[in-house]
Structure formats: structure tokens, C-alpha cells
C-alpha positions as CSV (number, residue, x, y, z in Angstrom):
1,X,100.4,63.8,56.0
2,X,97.0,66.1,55.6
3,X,96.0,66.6,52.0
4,X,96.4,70.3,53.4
5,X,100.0,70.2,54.4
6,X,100.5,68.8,51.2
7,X,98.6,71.1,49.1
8,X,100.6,74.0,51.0
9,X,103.9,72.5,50.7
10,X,103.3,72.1,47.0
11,X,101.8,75.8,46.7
12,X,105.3,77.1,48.8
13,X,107.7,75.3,46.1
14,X,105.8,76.4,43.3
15,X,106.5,79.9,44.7
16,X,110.3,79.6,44.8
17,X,110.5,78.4,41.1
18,X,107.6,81.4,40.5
19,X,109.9,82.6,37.8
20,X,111.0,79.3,36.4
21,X,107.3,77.7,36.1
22,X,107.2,75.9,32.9
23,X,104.2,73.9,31.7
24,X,105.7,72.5,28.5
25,X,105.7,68.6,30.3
26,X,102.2,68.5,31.7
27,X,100.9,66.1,29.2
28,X,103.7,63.7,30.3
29,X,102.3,63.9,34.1
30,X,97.8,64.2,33.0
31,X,97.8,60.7,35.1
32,X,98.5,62.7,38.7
33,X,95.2,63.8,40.2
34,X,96.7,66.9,41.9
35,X,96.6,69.9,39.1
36,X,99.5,71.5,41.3
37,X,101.6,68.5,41.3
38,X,101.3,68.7,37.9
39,X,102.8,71.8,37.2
40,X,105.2,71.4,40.1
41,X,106.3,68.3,38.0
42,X,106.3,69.8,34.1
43,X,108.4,72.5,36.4
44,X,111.0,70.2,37.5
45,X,111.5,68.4,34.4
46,X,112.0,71.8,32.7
47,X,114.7,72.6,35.6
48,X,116.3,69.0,35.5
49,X,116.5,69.1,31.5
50,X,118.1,72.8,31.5
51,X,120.5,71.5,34.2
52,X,122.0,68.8,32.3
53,X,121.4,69.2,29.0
54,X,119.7,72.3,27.1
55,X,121.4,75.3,29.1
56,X,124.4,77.2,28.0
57,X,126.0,76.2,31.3
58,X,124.7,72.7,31.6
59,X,126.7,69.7,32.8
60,X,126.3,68.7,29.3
61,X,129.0,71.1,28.4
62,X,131.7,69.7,30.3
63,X,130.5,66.2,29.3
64,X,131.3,63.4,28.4
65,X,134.9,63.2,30.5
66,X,136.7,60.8,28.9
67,X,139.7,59.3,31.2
68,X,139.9,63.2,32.3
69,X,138.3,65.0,35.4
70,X,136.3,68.7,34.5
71,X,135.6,71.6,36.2
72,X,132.1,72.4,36.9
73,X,131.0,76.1,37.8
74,X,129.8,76.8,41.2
75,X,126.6,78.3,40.8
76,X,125.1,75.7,38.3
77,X,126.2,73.2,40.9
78,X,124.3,74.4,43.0
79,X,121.5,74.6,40.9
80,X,121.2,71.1,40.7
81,X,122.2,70.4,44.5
82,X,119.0,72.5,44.7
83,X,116.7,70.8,42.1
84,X,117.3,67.4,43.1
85,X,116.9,68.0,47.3
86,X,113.3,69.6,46.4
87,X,112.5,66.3,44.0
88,X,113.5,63.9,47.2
89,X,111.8,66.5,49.4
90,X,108.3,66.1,47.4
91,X,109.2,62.6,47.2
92,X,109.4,61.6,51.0
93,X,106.2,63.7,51.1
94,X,104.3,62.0,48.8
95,X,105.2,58.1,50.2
96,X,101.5,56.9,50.7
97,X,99.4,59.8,49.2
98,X,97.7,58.1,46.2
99,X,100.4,60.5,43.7
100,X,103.2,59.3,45.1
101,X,105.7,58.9,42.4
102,X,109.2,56.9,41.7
103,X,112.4,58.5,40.0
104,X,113.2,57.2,36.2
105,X,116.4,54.7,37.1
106,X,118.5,56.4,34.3
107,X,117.8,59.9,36.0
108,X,117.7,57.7,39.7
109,X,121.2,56.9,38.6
110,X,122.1,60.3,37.1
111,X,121.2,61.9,40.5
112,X,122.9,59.9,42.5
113,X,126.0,59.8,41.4
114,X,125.5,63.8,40.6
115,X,125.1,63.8,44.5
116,X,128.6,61.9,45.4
117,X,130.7,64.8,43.4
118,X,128.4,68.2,43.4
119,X,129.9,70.6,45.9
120,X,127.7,73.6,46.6
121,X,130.6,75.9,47.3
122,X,134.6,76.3,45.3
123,X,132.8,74.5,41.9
124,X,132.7,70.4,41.7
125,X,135.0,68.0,39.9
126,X,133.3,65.9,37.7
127,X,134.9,62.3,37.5
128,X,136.4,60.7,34.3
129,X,134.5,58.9,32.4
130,X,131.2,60.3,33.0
131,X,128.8,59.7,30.0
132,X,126.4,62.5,28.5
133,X,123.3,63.2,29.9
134,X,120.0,62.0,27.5
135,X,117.6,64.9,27.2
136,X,113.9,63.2,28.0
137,X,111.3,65.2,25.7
138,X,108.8,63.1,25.5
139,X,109.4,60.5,28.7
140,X,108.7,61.5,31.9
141,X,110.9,61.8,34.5
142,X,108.8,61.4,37.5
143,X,106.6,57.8,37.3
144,X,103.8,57.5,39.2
145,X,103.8,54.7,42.0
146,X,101.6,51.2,41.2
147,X,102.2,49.7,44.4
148,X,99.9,47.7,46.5
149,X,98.3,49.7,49.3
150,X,96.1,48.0,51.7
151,X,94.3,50.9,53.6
152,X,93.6,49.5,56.9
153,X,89.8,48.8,58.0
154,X,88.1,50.2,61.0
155,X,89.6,49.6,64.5
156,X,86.6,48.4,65.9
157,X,86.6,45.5,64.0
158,X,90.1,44.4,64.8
159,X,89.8,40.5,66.0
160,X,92.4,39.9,68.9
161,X,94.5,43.4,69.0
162,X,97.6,42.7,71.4
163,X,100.6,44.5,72.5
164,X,103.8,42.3,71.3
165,X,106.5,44.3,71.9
166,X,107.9,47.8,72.3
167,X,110.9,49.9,72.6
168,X,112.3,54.0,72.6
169,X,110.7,54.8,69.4
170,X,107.3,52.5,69.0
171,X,105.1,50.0,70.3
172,X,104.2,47.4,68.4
173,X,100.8,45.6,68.0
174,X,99.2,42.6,66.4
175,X,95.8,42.2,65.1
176,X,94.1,40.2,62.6
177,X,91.7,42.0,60.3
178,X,88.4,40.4,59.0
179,X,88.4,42.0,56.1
180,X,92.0,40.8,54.7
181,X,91.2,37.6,57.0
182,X,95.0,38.1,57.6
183,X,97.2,39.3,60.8
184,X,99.0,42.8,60.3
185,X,101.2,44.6,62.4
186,X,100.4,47.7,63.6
187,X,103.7,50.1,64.2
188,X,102.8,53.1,66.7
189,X,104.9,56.1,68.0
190,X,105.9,56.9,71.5
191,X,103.8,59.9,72.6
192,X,106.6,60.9,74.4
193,X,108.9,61.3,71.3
194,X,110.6,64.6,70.5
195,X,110.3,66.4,67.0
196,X,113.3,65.1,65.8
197,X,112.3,61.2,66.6
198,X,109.1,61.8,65.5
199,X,110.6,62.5,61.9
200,X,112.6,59.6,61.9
201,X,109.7,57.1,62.7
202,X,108.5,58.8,59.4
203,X,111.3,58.8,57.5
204,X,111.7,55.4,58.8
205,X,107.8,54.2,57.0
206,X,109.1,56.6,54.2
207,X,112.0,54.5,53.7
208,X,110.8,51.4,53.6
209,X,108.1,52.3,51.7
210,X,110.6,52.8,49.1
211,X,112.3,50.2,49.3
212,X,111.1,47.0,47.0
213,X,112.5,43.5,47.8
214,X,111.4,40.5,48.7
215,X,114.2,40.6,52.0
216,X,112.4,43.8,53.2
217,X,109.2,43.9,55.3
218,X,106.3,45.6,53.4
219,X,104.5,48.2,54.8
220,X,101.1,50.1,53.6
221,X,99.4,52.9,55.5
222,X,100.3,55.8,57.2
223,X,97.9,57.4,59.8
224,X,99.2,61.0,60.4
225,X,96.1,61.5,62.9
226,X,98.1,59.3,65.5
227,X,101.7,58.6,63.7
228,X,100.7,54.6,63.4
229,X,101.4,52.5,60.3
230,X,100.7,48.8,59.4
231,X,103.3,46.3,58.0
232,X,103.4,43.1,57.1
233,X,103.3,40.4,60.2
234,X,106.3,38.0,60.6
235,X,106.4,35.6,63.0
236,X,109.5,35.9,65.2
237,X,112.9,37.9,64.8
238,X,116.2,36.4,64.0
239,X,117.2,36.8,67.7
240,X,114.6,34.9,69.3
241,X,114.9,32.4,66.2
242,X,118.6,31.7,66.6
243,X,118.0,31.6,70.6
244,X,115.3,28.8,70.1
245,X,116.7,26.5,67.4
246,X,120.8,26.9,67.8
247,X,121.3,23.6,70.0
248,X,118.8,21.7,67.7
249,X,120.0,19.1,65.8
250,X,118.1,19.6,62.8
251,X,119.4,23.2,63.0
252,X,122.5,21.7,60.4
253,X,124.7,24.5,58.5
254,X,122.5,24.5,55.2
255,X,120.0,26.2,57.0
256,X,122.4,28.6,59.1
257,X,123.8,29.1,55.0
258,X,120.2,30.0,53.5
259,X,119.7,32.9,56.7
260,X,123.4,34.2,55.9
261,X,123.0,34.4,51.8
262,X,119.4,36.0,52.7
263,X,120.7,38.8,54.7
264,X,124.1,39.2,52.2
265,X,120.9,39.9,49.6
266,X,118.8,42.2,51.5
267,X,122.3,44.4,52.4
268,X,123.2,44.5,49.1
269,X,120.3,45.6,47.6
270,X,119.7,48.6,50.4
271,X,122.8,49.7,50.0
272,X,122.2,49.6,46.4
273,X,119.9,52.0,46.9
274,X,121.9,54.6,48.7
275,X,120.3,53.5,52.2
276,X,122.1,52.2,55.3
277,X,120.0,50.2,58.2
278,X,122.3,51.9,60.8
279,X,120.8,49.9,63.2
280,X,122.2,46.4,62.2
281,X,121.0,43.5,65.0
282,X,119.5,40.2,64.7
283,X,116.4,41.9,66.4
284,X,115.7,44.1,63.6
285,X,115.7,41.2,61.3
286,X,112.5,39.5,60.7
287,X,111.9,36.0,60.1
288,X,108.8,33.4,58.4
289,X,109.3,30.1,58.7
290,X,106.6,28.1,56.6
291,X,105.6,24.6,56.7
292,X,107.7,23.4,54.5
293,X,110.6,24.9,57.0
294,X,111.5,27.2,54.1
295,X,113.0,30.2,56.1
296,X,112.0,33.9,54.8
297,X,114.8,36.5,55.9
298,X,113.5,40.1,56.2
299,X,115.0,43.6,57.3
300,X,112.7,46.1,59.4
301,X,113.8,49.2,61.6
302,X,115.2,52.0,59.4
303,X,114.6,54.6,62.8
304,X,118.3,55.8,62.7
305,X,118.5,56.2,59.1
306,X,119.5,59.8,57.6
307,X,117.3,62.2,57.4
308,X,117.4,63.7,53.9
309,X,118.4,67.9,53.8
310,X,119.0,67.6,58.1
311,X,121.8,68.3,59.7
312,X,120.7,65.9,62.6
313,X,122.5,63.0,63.5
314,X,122.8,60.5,66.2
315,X,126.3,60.1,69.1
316,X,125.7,57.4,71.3
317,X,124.2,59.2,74.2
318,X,121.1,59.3,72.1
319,X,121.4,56.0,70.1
320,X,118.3,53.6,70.1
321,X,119.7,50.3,68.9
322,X,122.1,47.5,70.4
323,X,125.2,49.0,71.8
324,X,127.0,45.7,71.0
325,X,126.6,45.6,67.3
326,X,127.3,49.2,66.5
327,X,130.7,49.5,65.4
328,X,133.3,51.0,67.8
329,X,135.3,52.4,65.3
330,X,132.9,55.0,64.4
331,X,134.3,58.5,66.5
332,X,132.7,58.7,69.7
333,X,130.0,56.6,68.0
334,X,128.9,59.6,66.3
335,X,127.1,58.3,63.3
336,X,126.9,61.7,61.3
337,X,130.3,59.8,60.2
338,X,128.5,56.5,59.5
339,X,129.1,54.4,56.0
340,X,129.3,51.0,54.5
341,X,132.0,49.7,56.3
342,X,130.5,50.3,59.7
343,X,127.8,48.6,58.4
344,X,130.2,45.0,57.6
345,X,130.9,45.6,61.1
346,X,127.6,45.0,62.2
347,X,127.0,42.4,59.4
348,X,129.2,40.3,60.2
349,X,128.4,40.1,64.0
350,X,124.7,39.4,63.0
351,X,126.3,36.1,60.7
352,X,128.8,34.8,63.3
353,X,125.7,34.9,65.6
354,X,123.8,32.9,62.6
355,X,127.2,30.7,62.8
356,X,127.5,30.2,66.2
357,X,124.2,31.2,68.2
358,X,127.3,33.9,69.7
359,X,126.5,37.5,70.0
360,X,130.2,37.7,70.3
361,X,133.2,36.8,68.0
362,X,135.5,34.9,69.6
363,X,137.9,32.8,67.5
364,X,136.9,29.3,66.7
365,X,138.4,26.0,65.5
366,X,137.6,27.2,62.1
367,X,140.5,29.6,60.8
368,X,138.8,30.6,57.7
369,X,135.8,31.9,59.8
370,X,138.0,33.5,62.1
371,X,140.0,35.6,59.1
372,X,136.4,36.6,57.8
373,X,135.4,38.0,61.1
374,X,138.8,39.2,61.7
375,X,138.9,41.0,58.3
376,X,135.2,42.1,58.5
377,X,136.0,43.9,62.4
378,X,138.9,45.2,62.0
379,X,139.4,48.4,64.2
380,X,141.0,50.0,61.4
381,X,138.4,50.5,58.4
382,X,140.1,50.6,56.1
383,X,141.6,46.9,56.3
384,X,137.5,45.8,55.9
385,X,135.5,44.4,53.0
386,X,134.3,47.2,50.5
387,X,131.1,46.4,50.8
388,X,128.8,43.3,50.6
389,X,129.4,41.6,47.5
390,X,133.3,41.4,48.7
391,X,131.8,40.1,52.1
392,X,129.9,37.5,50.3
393,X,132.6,36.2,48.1
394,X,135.0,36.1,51.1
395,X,131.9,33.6,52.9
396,X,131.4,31.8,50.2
397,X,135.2,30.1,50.1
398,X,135.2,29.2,53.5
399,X,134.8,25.5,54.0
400,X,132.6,24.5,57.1
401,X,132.5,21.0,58.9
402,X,128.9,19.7,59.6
């Protein structure tokens, strides 16, 4: 994004809270470099602490629950509904601008779960035992980002730039760069994508900008002059890595394991953060193998997740991924409807393919196996795991013959 479409977006929600500006918190945010953001920031703070706690009709009032549900009124629901969609709103448009900011994860957590119960219409039901909210006076809310950024050097001196693969929504390049004297990946849009895949191959950077592990791939810099991005190189994908090394006989079940608990980590801590891949397939799984032969799991693709305040959504007629790993339970494969436990679906096809160098279950000589897949595919949802943890524990008593 342009320093200009920035500076106007900012400028436009500064105008809708014209009447609520409040400056009282600048000194918390003196560390930005935008003076607008600044304000824009003190303003939301203001909003978010008059929300919760200092207001008349704050949540506060109805607070703490106890073993009881409350009644929250309409209009300060949606308030708050409001407040917190134009926070992830500056947010996604801040991911690589050098104020790009994270949420505090006590107000992370407050949000989130304000999000699951907050009806903007009839009033919302707050859920028992839901603590007080603490009133920050002299802690910012918004923190500004201190993450690595490698800003990419000039094109002409890229060593050895080749084309390595491509699909719908992007090709996808390899170079190594002098400077860094490392190989990136360089991540460019179709030119033939429409507005609303366009926004997803952003939200897509966006996302995994966010997102801080050790089992996701890292990116760094967004070009908005030609929608490209550069990411972290790894050297193959779990489905050409599977392909290669299943007949092997070095390929033994301790190293199958180490994959499987790698990937139950990186699901657990996306969906930990209120994201879902959506697109769950060993070829959107990255892997390193290193000299050693330790084996470095990580997840890329994020191109069908959500988009944040849109309406848009994905039926199968559009769908970009692997028809064979999205879950067929999901009505008319319409993923507006799409949650965790479409997501085991797909998990657990991606580990019996780990298991069993299968893109298919079929039923083995190993009945535990079998009841996990069994439990994890079940047609009806509501008979699968909850959500990863559950799937890992179920994995983890299953005894396997070498």
C-alpha cells in the first residue's frame, strides 16, 4: 500500500470518530512516526476504554458474570462490533508499513472472545463467567511491531531468478540475492486476477505476516507497484517430499512421527490465533531438510482465508486448492460455513498421507489408525475431534509397528 492510500484511509477514519477524537493517550503512542496514526490511536484507546470500562453503559456494568449469562444492550454492542472491525481494519493496512502495530494479548484476548458473543442486532448475551475488563491508563493498547523486515534489493542484481512453480493465484520465483548472499522466494500475482482474488493474495501476505511461529513460513516485503512479496525459501513441499522418500528404507516411523507432531504444532497455534488455512494439502506445506536430516515442517498458502468485514466467500465452483482434501461435508462446499472441524478433516488426510505415502484413507492392518481416521472423517461433524489438541492426544496412543 502507497503511503497515500494510507494517509487517506487514516484521514477518512479520523473523520467518522470527528466527534469522538480524543488526544488524552498520545504520549503512550510518541514512538509511531505518522502524527495521524497517533491521534487515530489515543482515539481508539479512548473509544476501547469507554466501551469496557469508564462509560455508564460499558460492558463493565454487566460484568463480571459469575456462573450467570447478562444481557448487553444493543446499541453499545454495536459500538464495540464497530471499534474493534476499524482496529483490525487499520491493522491489515498497516502489515509491512514501518508503524505497523500488534494488539496487547490481554485486549487480543478481550476482543476476541468479545467477537464470538457480540450481536449487532436484538442485544448480545454475555457468557458466565466472564471476568472484568482492566482499564489501561497508562499502557498502551496498540504495540508497535519489532519484527525483522528484509526490504528486498534491486532486481537487477538478482543472481539466477527462475520460475519454480505456479498456480490460479501466483507464480512463484526463486532468486538468490547478493546482498543477503541467501535464496528468497519471490510470490507474484496473476495479472489476470479479479478484485476479489487480488485481496485475498493480500490478505493472504497480511496474514502470514501476522502470524509468528517457527512452523510458518516467514515473509518480509510487500511491493504494491506489482502485488509481489518475498518469503522465506524452502526446499521442497511435503508432497513431493513424501513422493520421493515413502519406499525408502531409512524413511522409518520416527521421522514420519517428527512431520505429524510438526504439523499438529503449527494447526494448533493458527487456530490459536483465530485463523484457519482453509486450504489444508501436503502441497501447501513446506519442508527443510538440513544436513543433519533434521526435518523443518512449515505451513504457507493462506489465499482462501477470510477476509475480515467481507461478505465474500468461496463454493467450490470458484475454489483454488485440492478438491480431494477439502472436506465433503461442508454444504455444497460452500466455505462461508467453514470451521475447525473441516479443518481435522483435511488434517488428518495430510497425516495418513505422512503415514502411508496415500492421498487416500483406506483402512489398514492397523485398527487404531483406522478409528483415528475414521473418527477424524466422519461425514457427520459433529462425531469429529474438537480441535487439534484432541487430534493429537488421540495420535499419540496409537501403537505403530516399525
Amino acid at each position: 500500500m502507497s503511503n497515500g492510500d494510507l494517509d487517506n484511509f487514516i484521514a477518512a477514519e479520523l473523520q467518522k470518530l470527528d466527534k469522538d477524537i480524543n488526544l488524552d493517550f498520545q504520549d503512550l503512542y510518541v514512538d509511531f512516526k505518522n502524527s495521524d496514526l497517533i491521534n487515530l490511536l489515543s482515539t481508539l484507546q479512548s473509544l476501547i476504554s469507554s466501551d469496557y470500562v469508564t462509560d455508564s453503559f460499558a460492558m463493565n456494568q454487566r460484568l463480571p458474570t459469575d456462573d450467570n449469562e447478562a444481557y448487553f444492550w444493543a446499541p453499545e454492542s454495536r459500538k464495540i462490533l464497530s471499534h474493534i472491525r476499524t482496529i483490525e481494519r487499520l491493522q491489515d493496512f498497516l502489515v509491512g508499513n514501518e508503524d505497523e502495530f500488534q494488539i496487547d494479548s490481554y485486549y487480543k484476548n478481550i476482543f476476541d472472545n468479545s467477537l464470538k458473543f457480540l450481536k449487532p442486532t436484538g442485544g448480545s448475551v454475555i457468557p458466565p463467567h466472564t471476568a472484568e475488563v482492566t482499564l489501561y491508563l497508562k499502557k498502551p493498547i496498540f504495540l508497535k511491531s519489532e519484527k525483522f523486515n528484509i526490504k528486498r534489493s534491486n532486481e537487477s542484481n538478482w543472481i539466477n531468478k527462475q520460475l519454480i512453480g505456479q498456480g490460479s493465484y501466483a507464480r512463484i520465483y526463486k532468486y538468490n540475492d547478493p546482498f543477503y548472499k541467501t535464496t528468497f522466494i519471490l510470490k507474484s500475482a496473476q495479472p489476470d486476477l479479479n478484485d476479489q482474488e487480488l485481496r485475498r493474495f493480500k490478505q493472504e501476505f497480511a496474514i502470514l505476516r501476522k502470524l509468528d511461529s517457527p512452523y510458518i513460513v516467514k515473509v518480509y516485503d510487500y511491493n504494491e507497484t506489482n502485488n509481489t512479496y518475498t518469503m522465506e525459501y524452502m526446499k521442497s513441499d511435503l508432497d513431493k517430499f513424501i513422493n520421493h522418500n515413502n519406499n525408502k528404507p531409512d524413511f522409518n516411523k520416527s521421522t514420519r512421527f517428527s512431520i505429524v507432531n510438526q504439523l499438529f504444532a503449527a494447526y494448533k497455534y493458527v487456530h490459536d490465533q483465530g485463523e484457519l488455512q482453509r486450504d489444508v494439502n501436503p502441497k501447501n506445506i513446506l519442508i527443510n531438510q538440513y544436513g543433519d536430516q533434521t526435518i523443518v515442517v512449515k505451513l504457507s498458502d493462506f489465499n482462501l482465508a477470510k477476509i475480515p468485514n467481507s461478505e465474500i466467500t468461496e463454493s467450490v465452483s470458484e475454489v483454488k486448492g485440492h478438491l480431494k482434501y477439502i472436506d465433503p461435508a461442508l454444504p455444497d462446499y460452500d466455505f462461508k460455513h467453514y470451521g475447525i472441524k473441516n479443518e481435522i478433516y483435511s488434517i488428518a488426510l495430510v497425516i495418513n498421507f505422512v503415514m502411508t505415502g496415500k492421498e487416500s484413507f483406506k483402512t489398514t492392518k492397523n485398527e487404531q489408525f483406522d478409528h483415528f481416521m475414521q473418527k477424524a472423517t466422519d461425514l457427520n461433524i459433529n462425531n469429529r475431534y474438537e480441535n487439534v489438541s484432541e487430534m493429537k492426544a488421540a495420535f499419540k496412543k496409537i501403537i505403530f509397528d516399525e
